[in-house]
C-alpha positions, -999 to 999 in steps of 0.1 A, spaced: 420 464 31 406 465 64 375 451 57 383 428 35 405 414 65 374 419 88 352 401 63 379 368 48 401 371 78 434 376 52 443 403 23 470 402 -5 484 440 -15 495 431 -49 532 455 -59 512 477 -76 487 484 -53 504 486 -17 500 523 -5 515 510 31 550 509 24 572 539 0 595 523 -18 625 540 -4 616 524 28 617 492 9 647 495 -7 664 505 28 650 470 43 661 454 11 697 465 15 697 461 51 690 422 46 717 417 21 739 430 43 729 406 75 736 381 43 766 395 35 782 395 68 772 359 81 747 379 102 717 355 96 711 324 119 692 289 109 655 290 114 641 264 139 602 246 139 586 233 170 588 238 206 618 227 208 634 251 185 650 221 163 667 230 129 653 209 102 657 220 67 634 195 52 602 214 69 620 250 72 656 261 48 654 296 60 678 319 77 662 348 103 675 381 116 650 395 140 647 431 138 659 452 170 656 486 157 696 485 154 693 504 118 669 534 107 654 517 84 646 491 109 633 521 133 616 538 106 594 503 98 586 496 136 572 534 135 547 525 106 542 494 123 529 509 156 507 532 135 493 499 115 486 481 147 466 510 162 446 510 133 440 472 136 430 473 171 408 510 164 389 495 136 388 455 140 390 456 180 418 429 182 433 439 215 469 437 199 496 453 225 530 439 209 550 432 181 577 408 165 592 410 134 620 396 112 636 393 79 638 359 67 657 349 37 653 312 18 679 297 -5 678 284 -40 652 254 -37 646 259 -5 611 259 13 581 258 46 567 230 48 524 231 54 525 252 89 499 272 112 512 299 132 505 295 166 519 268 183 495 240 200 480 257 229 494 291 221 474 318 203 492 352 210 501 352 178 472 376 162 480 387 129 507 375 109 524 398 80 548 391 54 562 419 28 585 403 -1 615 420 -7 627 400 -43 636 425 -71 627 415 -109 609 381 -97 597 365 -131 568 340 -138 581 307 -128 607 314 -103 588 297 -78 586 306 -39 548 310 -35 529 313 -5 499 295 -4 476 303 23 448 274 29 413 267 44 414 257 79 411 222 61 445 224 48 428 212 19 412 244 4 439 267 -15 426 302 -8 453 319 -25 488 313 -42 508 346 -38 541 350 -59 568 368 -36 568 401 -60 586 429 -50 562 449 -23 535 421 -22 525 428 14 504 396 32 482 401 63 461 373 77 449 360 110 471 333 125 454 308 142 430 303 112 450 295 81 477 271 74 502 276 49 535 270 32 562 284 10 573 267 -23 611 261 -31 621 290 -56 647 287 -82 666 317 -66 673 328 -33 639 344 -18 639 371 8 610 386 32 597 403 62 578 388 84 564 390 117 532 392 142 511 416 159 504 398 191 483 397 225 505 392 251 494 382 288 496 421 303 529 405 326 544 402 291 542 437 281 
């Protein structure tokens, strides 16, 4: 994984292949999003600088993790231990995190997006794991991850159940296609913050 990410800058752990992430630990961040659902707990996502709602670029709802639950804990543990790999192995000088669920409704999609805003390139490396039991052929909701172009499709990755995403986010746009179901994920950066940010 690792050098694949050193070598193309992203990496796709396909369900069957992800050895970051047990699958009770999975199924504990699954039920903890259905119950932000469940209890109205989930605010609109905004785009842009100015934090503007806009479902026609971005139908998602967010609840950023805080470390309230254990399951919450127990992923921001394996989370410190990925990102001291990252910074042992591919030197990226990463010193904080940020991470939420995020959870799109039936037909609902991102439009084409980079990470970073304009100007702004603490974000490092961006990770997504997909938390959608029994997703089928045809349901929709894929991320496609482009060239820097954002002509070039690199990859188009179905939101299976423990798909895990990593790729560097100032280099490739994407976007997530409208699924015929509701479509749930976590998502986040490993960042470089100015030291006076720590």
């Amino acid at each position: 994984m690792l050098d694949q990410l050193a070598s193309c800058g992203y990496v796709v752990l396909p369900d069957e292949h992800n050895p970051l992430l047990e699958q009770t630990l999975l199924q504990a961040l699954y039920q903890d999003i259905s119950c932000h659902y469940q209890a109205n707990a989930l605010e609109e996502a905004k785009v842009g600088q100015a934090r503007q709602r806009v479902e026609s670029i971005r139908a998602d709802e967010i609840a950023w993790l805080e470390g309230k639950a254990i399951c919450q804990q127990q992923f921001l543990q394996v989370a410190e231990g990925w990102m001291a790999e990252f910074n042992r192995s591919l030197f990226l000088g990463l010193n904080a995190m940020e991470f939420h669920y995020a959870r799109y409704p039936e037909g609902g999609g991102y439009a084409l997006h980079w990470d970073n805003f304009q100007g702004n390139n603490q974000r490092i490396l961006t990770f997504i794991t997909y938390l959608n039991p029994d997703w089928q052929p045809g349901d929709g909701g894929e991320l496609l991850l482009y060239a820097d172009d954002e002509q070039q499709l690199l990859a188009s990755v179905a939101p299976r159940w423990g798909t895990t995403v990593f790729f560097l986010s100032s280099d490739f746009p994407h976007q997530v296609l409208p699924a015929v179901k509701p479509r749930r994920s976590l998502t986040g950066w490993f960042r470089r913050n100015h030291p006076l940010d720590w």
